[in-house]
N, C-alpha and C positions, 0 to 999 in steps of 0.2 A: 210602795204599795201600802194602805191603810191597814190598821187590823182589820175593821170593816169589812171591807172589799172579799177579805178573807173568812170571816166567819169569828173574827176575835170580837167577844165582849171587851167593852171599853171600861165599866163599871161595873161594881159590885150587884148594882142594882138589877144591871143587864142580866144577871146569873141569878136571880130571882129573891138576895139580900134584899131585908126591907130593914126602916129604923126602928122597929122594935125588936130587933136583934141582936146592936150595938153594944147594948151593957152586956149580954152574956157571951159577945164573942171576942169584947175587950179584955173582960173577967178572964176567958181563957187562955187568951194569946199574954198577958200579964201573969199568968200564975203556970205558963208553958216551962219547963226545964229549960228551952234554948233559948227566951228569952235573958236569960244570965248571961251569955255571950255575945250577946247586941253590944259592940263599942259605947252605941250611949243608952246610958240608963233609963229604961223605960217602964212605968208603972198602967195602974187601968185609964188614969186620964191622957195620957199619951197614946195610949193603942186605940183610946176610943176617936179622935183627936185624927189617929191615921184611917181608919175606919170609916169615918164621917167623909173624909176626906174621897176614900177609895169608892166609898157607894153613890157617892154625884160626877165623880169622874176627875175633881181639883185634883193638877198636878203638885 
């Protein structure tokens, strides 16, 4: 079964994220406590990089 089918957004986008958002939720999620225990080191152009990523839907 799809998310779809079920009611799961696919994208960040789908959940009403748009790209002028990106810098301040990259800023966050890099300057988060638990990002410190991410195996790999990840700063704001990384999380914006996932970010970008998660609001078009690229796996």
């Amino acid at each position: 079964m799809e998310p779809r089918q079920i009611g799961i957004p696919r994208t960040l986008a789908e959940l009403g994220m748009r790209e002028g958002h990106l810098a301040t939720f990259a800023e966050m999620a890099a300057a988060d406590l638990t990002a410190g225990g991410n195996p790999v080191r990840v700063g704001m152009p990384e999380m914006r990089r996932l970010y970008e990523a998660a609001l078009s839907g690229r796996l």
